[in-house]
C-alpha positions in Angstrom: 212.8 96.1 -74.3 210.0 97.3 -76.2 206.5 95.2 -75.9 203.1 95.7 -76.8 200.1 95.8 -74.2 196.4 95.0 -74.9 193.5 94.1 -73.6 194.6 90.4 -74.0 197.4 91.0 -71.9 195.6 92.1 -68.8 192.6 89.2 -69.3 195.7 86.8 -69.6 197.4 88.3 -66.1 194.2 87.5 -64.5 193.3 84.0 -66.2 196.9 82.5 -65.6 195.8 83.2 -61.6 192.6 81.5 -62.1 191.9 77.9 -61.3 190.7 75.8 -64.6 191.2 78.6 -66.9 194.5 79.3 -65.9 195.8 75.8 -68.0 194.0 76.7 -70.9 195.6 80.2 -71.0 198.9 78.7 -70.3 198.7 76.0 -72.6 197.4 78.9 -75.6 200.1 81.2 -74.4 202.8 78.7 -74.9 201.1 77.5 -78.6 201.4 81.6 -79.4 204.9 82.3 -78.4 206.2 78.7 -80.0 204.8 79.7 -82.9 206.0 83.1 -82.9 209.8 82.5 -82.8 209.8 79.2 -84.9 208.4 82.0 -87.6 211.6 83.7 -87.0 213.8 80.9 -87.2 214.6 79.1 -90.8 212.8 76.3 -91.8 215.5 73.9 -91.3 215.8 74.7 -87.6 211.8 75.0 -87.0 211.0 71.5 -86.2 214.1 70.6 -83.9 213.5 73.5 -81.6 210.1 72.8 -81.2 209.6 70.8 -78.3 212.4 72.7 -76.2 210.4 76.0 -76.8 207.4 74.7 -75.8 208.8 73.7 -72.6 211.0 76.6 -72.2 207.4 78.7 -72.2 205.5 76.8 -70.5 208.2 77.1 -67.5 208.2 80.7 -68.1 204.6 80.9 -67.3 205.6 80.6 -63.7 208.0 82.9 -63.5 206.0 85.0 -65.0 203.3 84.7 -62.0 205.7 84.5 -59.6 207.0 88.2 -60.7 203.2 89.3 -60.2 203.4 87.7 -56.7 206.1 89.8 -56.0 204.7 93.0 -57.1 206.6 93.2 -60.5 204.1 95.9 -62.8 202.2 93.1 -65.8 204.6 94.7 -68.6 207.8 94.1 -66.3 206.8 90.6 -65.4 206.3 90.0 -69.2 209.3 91.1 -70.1 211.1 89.1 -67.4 210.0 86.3 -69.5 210.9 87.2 -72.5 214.7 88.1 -71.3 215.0 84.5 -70.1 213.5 82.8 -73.9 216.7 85.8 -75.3 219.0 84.5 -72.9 218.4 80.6 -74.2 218.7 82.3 -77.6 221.8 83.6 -76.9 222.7 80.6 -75.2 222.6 78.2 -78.2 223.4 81.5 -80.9 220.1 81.1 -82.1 220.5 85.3 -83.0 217.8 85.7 -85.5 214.8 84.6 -83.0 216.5 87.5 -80.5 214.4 90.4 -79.6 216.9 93.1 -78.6 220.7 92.7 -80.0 223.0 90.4 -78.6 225.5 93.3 -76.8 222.2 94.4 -75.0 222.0 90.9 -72.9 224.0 91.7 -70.0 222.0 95.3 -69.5 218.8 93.0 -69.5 220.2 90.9 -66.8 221.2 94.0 -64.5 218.0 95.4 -64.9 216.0 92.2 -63.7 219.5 91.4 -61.0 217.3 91.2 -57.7 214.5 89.1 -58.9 216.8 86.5 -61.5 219.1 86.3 -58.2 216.5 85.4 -56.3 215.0 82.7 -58.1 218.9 81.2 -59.5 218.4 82.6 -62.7 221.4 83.6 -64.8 222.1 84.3 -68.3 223.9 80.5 -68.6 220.8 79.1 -66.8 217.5 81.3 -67.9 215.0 79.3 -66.1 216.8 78.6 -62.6 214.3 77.2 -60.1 212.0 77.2 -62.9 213.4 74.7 -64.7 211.3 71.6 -65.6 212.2 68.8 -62.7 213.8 66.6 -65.7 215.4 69.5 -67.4 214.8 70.9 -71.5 215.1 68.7 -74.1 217.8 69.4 -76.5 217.8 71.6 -79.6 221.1 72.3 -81.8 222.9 75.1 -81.5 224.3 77.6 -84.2 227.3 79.4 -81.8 229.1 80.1 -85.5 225.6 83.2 -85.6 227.4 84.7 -82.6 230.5 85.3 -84.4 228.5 87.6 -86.4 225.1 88.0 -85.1 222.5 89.1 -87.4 218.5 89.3 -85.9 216.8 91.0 -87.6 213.8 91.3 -85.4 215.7 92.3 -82.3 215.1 96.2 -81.5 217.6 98.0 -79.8 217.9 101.4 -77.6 215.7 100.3 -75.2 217.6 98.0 -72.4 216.9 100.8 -69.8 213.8 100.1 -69.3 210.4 98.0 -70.1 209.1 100.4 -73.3 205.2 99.9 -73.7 203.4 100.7 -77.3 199.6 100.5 -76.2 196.5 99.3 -78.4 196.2 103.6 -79.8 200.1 103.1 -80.8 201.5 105.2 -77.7 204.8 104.1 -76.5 204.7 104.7 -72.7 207.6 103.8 -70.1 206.2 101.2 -67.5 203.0 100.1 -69.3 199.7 101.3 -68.4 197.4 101.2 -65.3 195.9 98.0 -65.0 192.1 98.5 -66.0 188.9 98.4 -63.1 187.5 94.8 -65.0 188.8 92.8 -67.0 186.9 90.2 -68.7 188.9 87.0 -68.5 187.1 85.9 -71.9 189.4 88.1 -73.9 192.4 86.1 -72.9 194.0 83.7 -75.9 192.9 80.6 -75.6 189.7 80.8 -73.2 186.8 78.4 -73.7 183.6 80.4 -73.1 181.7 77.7 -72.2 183.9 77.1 -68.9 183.3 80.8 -68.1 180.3 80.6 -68.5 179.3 77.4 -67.1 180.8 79.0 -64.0 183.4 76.1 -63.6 185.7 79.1 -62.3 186.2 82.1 -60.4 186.8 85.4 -61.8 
């Protein structure tokens, strides 16, 4: 998969470890990426997926730290998450909120086999022990899209790996080294006065 990796990224890796400023992250995080997809759905579906994509990423938060825990590189643990929102995607043929091509979902899987195996994920279940204790709510599904998939934001020709464009445009393989500091305050969705109220730890 091909993803983008900024200074936000990093600050967000760290926050989402923090106590207190770790929920705010999350919480921002989750608004962001909601927001993102219902843009790519049509208008008539926005509102009904709403709430299951909000829980979808906030669960995906933790995986997401989990993959850190377990020594997975920030742009691989990313991507991790965004596999499992393609796979629901796939799931319900929701095709034009996909972000690599539908015949590319299986190769993500493989790639990601150990740690998905690990934590009970499959393609059928995306979240596996990450799933909310009382499960998603329901969205429809359009399975006719899969007959016929068109998504038109999903990139493919890179499923062999995670593909990184940095902040100067460079597209590396693996992401870049994590930098010395990071200031936590770049991450979406930080209140400053926490920060600096020193109501956390950095």
């Amino acid at each position: 998969m091909k993803i983008k990796q900024s200074v936000k990224h990093w600050a967000a890796k760290q926050s989402l470890t923090a106590p207190v400023v770790g929920e705010m992250v999350a919480d921002r995080l989750v608004n962001l990426h909601t927001g993102v997809f219902l843009d790519w759905a049509q208008e008539e579906y926005q509102e009904e997926r709403r709430e299951r994509l909000e829980a979808f990423f906030d669960a995906t938060m933790d995986t997401y730290v989990a993959a850190l825990k377990e020594g997975y590189p920030e742009a691989e643990a990313r991507e991790i998450t965004h596999a499992q929102a393609n796979f629901d995607f796939y799931n319900h043929g929701w095709t034009e909120m996909m972000e690599f091509p539908v015949e590319e979902v299986e190769i993500h899987y493989d790639r990601y086999a150990d740690f998905f195996e690990s934590h009970g994920i499959t393609i059928d279940d995306p979240l596996g022990e990450f799933a909310p204790a009382g499960g998603l709510p329901d969205a429809p599904s359009t399975p006719e899209k899969l007959d016929d998939p068109e998504h038109p934001h999903a990139i493919g020709g890179f499923a062999d790996d995670v593909y990184v464009e940095t902040e100067d445009g460079e597209v590396v393989i693996g992401g870049e080294e994590e930098p010395d500091e990071v200031d936590v305050e770049e991450a979406p969705g930080v209140d400053r006065d926490v920060v600096e109220g020193r109501e956390i730890e950095s």
